[in-house]
MDAnalysis code that builds the backbone (N, CA, C; Angstrom):
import MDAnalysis as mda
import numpy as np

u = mda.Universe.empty(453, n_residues=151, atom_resindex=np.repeat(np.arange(151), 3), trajectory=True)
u.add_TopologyAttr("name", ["N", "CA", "C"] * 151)
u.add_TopologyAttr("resid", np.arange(1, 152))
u.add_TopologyAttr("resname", ["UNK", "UNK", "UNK", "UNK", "UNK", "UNK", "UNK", "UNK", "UNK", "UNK", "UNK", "UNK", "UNK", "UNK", "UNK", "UNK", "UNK", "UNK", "UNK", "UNK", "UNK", "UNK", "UNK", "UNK", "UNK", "UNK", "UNK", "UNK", "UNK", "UNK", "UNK", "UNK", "UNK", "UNK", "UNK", "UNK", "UNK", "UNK", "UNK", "UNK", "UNK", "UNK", "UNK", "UNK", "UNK", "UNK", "UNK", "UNK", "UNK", "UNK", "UNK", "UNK", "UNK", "UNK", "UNK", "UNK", "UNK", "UNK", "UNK", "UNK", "UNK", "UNK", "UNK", "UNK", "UNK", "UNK", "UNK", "UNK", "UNK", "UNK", "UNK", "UNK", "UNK", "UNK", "UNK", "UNK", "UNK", "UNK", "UNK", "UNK", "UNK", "UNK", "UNK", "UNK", "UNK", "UNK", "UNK", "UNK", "UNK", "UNK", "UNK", "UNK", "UNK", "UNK", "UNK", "UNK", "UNK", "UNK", "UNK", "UNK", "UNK", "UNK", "UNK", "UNK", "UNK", "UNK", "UNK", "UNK", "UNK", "UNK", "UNK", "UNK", "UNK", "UNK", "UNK", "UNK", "UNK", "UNK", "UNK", "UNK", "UNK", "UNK", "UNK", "UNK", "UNK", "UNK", "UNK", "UNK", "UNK", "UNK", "UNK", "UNK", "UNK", "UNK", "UNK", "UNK", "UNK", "UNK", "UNK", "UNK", "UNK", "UNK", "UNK", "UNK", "UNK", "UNK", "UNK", "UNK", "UNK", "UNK", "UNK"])
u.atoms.positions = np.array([
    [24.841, -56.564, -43.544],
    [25.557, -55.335, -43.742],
    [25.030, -54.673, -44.998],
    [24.894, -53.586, -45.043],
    [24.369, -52.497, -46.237],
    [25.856, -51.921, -47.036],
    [25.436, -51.900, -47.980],
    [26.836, -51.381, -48.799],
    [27.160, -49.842, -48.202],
    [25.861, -49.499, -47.616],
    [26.436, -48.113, -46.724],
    [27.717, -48.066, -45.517],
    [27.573, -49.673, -45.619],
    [27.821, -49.626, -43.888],
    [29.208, -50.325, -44.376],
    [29.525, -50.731, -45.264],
    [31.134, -51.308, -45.479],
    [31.928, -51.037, -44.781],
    [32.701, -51.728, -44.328],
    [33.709, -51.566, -43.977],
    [35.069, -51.204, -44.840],
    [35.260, -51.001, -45.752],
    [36.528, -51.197, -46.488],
    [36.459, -49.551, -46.929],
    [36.499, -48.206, -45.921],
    [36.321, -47.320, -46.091],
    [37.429, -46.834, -45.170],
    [38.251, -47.740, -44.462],
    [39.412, -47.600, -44.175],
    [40.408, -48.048, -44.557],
    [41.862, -47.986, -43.955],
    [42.887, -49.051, -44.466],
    [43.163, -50.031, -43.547],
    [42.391, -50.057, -42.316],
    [42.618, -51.031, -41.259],
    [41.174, -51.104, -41.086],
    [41.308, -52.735, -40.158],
    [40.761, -53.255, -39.269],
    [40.803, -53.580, -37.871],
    [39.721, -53.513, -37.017],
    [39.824, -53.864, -35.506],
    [39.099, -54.838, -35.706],
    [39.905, -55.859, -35.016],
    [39.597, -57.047, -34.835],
    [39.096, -57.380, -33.338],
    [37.847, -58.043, -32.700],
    [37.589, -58.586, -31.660],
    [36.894, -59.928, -31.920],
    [36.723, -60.780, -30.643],
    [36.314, -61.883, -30.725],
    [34.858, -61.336, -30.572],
    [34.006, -62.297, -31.174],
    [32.633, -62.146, -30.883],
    [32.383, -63.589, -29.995],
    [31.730, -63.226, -28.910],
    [31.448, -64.120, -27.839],
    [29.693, -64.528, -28.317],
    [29.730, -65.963, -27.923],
    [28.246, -66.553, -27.883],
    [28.720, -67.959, -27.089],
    [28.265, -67.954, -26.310],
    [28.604, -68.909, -25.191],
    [27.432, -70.097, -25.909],
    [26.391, -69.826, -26.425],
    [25.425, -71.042, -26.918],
    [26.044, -71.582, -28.170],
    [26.327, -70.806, -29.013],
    [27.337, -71.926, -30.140],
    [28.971, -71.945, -29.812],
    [29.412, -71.860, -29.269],
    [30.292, -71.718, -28.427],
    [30.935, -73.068, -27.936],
    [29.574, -73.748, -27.495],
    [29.352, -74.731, -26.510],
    [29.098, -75.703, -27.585],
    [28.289, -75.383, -28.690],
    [27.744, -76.290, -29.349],
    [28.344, -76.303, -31.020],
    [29.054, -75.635, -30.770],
    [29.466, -75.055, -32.617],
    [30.846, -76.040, -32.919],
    [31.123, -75.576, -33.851],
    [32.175, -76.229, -34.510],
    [33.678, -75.540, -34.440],
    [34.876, -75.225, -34.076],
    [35.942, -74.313, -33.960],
    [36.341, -74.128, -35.915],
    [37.005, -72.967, -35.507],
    [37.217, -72.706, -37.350],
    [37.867, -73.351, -38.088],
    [38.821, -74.265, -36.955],
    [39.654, -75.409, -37.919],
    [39.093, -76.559, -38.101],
    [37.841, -76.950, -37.703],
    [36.785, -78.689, -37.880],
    [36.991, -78.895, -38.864],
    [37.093, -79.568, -39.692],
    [36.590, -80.236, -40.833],
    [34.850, -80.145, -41.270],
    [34.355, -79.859, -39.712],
    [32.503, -79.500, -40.475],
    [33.012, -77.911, -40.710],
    [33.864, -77.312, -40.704],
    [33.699, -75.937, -41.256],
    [34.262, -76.033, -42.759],
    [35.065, -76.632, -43.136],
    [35.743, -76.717, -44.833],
    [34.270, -77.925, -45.630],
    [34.065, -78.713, -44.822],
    [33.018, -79.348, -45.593],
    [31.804, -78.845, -45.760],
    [31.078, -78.293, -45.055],
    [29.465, -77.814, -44.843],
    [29.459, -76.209, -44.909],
    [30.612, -75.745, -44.352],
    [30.442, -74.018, -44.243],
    [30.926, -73.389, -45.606],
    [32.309, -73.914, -46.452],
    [32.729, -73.663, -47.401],
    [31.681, -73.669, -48.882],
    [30.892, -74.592, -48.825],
    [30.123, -74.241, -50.230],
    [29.033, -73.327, -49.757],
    [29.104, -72.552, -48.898],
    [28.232, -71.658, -48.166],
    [28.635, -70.337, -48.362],
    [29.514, -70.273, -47.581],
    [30.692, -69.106, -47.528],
    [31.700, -68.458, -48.897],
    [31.726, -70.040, -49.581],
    [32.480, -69.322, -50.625],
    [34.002, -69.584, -50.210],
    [34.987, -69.859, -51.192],
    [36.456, -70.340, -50.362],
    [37.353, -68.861, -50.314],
    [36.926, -67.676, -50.867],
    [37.508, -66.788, -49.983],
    [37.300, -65.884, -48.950],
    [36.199, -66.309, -48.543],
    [35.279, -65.719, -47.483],
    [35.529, -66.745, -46.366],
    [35.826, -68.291, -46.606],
    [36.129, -68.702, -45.848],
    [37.560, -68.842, -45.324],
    [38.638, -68.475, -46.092],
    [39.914, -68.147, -45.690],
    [40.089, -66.772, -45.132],
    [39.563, -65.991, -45.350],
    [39.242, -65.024, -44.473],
    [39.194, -65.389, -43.103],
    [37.848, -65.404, -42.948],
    [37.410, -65.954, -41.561],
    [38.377, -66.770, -40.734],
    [39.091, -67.144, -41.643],
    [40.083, -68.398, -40.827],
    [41.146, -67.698, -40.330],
    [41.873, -66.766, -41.421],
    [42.644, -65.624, -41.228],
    [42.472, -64.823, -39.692],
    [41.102, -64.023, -39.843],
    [40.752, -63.339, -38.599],
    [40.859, -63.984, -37.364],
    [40.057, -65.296, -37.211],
    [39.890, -66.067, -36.498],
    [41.053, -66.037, -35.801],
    [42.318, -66.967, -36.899],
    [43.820, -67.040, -36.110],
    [44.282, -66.011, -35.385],
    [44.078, -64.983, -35.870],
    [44.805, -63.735, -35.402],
    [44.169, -63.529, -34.120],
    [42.971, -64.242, -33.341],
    [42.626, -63.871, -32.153],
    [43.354, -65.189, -31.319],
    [43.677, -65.728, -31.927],
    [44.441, -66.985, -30.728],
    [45.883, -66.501, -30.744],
    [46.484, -65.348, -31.091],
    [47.310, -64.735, -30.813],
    [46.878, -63.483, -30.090],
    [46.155, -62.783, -30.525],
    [46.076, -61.866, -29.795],
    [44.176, -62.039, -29.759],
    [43.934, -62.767, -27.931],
    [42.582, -62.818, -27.840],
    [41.540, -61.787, -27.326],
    [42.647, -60.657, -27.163],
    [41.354, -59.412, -26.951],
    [41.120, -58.243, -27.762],
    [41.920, -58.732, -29.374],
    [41.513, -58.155, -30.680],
    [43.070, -57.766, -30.955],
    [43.438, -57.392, -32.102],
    [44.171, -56.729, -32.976],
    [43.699, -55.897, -34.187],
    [44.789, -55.063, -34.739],
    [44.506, -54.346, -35.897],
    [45.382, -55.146, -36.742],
    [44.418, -55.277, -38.149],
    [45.059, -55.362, -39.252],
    [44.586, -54.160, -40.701],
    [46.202, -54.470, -41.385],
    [45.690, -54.026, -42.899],
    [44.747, -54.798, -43.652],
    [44.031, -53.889, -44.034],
    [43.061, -54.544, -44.959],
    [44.135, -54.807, -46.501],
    [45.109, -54.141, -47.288],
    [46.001, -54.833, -48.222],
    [46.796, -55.774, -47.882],
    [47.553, -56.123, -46.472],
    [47.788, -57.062, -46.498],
    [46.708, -58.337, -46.087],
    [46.106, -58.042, -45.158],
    [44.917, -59.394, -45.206],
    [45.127, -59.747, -46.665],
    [44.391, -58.788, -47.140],
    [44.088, -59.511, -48.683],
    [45.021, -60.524, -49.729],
    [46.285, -59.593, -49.291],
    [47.403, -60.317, -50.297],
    [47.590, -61.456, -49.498],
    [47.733, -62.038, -47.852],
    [47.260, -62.762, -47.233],
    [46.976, -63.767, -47.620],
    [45.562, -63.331, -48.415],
    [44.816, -64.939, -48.843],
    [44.728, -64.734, -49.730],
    [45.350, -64.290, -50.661],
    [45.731, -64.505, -52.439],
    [44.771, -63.588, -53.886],
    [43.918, -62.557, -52.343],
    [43.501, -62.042, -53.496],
    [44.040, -60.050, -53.730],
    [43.453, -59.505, -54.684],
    [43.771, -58.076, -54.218],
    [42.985, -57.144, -53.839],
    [43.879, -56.314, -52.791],
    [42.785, -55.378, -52.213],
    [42.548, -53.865, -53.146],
    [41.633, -53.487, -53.227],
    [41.568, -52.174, -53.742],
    [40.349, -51.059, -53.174],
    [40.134, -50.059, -52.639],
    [39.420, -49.522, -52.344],
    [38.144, -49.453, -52.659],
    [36.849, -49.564, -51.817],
    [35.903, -49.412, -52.506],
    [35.119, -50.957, -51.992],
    [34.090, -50.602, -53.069],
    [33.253, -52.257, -52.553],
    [32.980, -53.599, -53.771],
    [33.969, -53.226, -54.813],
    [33.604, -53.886, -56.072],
    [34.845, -54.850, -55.856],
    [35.226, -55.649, -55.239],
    [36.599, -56.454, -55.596],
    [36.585, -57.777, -54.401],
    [36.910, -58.860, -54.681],
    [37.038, -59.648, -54.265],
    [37.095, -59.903, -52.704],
    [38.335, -59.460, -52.093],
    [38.333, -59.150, -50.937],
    [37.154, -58.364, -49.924],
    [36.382, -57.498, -51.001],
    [35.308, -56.311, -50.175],
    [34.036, -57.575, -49.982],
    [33.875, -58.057, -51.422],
    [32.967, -59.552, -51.193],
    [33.062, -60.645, -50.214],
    [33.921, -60.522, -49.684],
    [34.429, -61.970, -49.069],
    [34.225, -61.431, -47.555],
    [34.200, -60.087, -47.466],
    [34.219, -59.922, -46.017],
    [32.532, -59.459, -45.818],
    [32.343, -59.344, -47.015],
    [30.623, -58.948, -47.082],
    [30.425, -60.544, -46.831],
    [30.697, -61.101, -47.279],
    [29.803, -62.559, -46.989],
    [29.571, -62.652, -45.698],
    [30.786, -62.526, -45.322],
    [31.176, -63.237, -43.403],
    [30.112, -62.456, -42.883],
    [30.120, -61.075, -43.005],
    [28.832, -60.265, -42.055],
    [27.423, -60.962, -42.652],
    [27.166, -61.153, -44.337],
    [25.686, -61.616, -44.739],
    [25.641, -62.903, -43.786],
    [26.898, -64.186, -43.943],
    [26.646, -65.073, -43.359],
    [26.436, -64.958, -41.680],
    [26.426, -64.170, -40.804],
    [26.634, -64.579, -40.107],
    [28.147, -65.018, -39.098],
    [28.812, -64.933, -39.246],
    [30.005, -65.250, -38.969],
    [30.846, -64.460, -38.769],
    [30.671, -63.322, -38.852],
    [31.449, -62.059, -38.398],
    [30.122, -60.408, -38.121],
    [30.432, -59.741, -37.587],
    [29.892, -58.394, -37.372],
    [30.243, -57.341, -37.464],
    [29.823, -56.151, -38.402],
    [30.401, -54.798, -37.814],
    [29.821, -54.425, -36.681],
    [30.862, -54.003, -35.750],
    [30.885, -53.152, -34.418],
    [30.526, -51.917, -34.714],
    [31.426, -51.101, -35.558],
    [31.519, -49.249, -35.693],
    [32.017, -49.331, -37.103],
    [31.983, -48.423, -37.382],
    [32.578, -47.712, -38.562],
    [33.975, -46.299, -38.191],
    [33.023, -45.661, -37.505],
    [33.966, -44.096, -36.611],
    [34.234, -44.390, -35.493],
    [35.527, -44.484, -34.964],
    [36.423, -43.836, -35.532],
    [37.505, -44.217, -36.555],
    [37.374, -45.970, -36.263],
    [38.133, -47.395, -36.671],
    [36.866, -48.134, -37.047],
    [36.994, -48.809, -37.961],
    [36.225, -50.077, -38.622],
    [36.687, -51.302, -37.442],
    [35.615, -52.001, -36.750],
    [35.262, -52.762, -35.853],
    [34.976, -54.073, -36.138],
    [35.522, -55.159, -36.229],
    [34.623, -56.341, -36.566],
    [34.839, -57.211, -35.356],
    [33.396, -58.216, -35.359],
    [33.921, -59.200, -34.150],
    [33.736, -60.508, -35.194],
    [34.531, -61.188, -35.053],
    [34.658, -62.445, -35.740],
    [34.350, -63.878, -34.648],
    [33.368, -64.396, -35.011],
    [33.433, -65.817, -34.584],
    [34.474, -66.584, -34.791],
    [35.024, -67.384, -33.639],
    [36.114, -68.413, -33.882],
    [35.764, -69.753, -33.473],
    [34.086, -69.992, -33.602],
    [33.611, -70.915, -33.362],
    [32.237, -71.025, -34.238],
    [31.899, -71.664, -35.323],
    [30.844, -71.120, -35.661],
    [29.432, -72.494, -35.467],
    [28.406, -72.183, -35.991],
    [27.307, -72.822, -35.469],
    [27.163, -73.985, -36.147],
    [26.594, -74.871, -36.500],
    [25.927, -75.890, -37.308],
    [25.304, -74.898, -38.035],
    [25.101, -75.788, -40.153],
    [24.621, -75.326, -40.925],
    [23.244, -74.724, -40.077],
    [21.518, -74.161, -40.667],
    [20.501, -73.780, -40.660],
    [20.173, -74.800, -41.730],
    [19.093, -75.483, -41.403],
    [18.155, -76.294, -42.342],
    [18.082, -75.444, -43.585],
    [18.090, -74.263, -43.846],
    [18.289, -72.872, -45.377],
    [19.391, -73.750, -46.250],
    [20.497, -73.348, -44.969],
    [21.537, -73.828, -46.126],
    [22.104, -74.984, -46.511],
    [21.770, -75.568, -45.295],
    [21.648, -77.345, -46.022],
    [20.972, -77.969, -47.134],
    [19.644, -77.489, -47.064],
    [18.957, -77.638, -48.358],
    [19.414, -77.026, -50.075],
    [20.346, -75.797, -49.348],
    [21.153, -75.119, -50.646],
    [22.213, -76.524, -51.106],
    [22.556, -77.197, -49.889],
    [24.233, -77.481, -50.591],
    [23.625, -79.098, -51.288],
    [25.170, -79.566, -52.593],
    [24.579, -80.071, -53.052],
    [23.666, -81.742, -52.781],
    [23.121, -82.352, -53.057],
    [22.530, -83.675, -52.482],
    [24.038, -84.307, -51.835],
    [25.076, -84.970, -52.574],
    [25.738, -85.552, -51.981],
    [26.726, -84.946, -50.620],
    [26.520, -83.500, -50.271],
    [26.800, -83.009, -49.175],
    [25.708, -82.850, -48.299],
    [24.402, -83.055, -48.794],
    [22.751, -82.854, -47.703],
    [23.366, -84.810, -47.012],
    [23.615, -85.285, -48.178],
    [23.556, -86.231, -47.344],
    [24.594, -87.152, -46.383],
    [25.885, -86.340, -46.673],
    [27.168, -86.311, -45.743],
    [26.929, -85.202, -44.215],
    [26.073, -84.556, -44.260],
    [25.312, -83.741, -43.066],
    [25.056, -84.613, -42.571],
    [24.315, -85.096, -43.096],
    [22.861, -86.488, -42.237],
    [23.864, -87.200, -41.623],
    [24.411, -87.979, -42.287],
    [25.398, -88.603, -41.878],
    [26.622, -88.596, -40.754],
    [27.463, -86.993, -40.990],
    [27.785, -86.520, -39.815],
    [27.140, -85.959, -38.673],
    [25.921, -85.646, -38.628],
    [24.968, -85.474, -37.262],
    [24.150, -86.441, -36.354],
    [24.322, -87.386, -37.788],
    [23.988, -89.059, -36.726],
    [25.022, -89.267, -36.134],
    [26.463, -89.662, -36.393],
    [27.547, -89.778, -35.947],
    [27.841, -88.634, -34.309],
    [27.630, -87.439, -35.025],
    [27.555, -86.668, -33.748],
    [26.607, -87.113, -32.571],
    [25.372, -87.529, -33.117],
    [24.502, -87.920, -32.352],
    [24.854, -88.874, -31.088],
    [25.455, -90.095, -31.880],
    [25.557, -91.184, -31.122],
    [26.854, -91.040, -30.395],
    [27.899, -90.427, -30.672],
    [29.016, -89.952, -29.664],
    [28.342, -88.641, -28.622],
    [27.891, -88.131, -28.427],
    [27.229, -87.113, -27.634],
    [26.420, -88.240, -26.368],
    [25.806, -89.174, -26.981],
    [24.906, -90.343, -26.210],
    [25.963, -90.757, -25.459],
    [27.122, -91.513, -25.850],
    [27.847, -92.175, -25.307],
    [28.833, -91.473, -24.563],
    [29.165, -90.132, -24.376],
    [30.164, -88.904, -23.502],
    [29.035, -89.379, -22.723],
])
């Protein structure tokens, strides 16, 4: 996302699911434990309560909702304020840098589709996180490994 393209140029959000049937199948749901362990020093912990935020709100309503962007924010404990300099505007910038969410539109409504399933780290950011989490990866993908063999 380009700081042109922000979203936080409204006071709401449209919320939809973003569909990918290949991580989907193969990904992790937003409540795993590989998403707070491996995605969180990635994401950042209010970018990832976010996401978790959005996420929920589609297992209530799974063919999108609107939300406030001030309450989201107060939501997950931080504050909202117009513009692109503040906590909340960062946190939803991540989700689009990471991957993990999309802008749809801007006009007429601000559009996002949010993953509620997201992928396994990228060899990038595994190598980012620190040794004793590179090597709790290893560890949980052997494990995955050998239960996948045995299904």
């Amino acid at each position: 996302m380009t700081t042109e393209s922000t979203p936080l140029l409204s006071s709401t959000i449209d919320v939809m699911p973003w569909s990918d049937p290949t991580v989907e199948r193969r990904g992790y749901p937003i409540g795993d434990p590989y998403i707070e362990m491996f995605w969180l020093p990635v994401l950042g912990p209010t970018a990832t309560w976010l996401l978790r935020r959005l996420a929920t709100g589609l297992d209530h309503e799974p063919q999108g909702y609107t939300v406030h962007m001030e309450d989201l924010a107060r939501a997950i404990g931080v504050s909202y304020t117009h513009g692109r300099h503040n906590p909340f505007a960062r946190a939803l910038q991540r989700c689009v840098m990471f991957g993990v969410a999309q802008q749809i539109s801007v006009i007429p409504h601000t559009t996002l589709a949010v993953r509620t399933v997201l992928p396994a780290l990228s060899h990038r950011h595994i190598m980012r996180l620190p040794e004793q989490l590179q090597i709790a990866h290893a560890d949980w993908n052997s494990i995955q490994q050998v239960t996948h063999a045995v299904a």
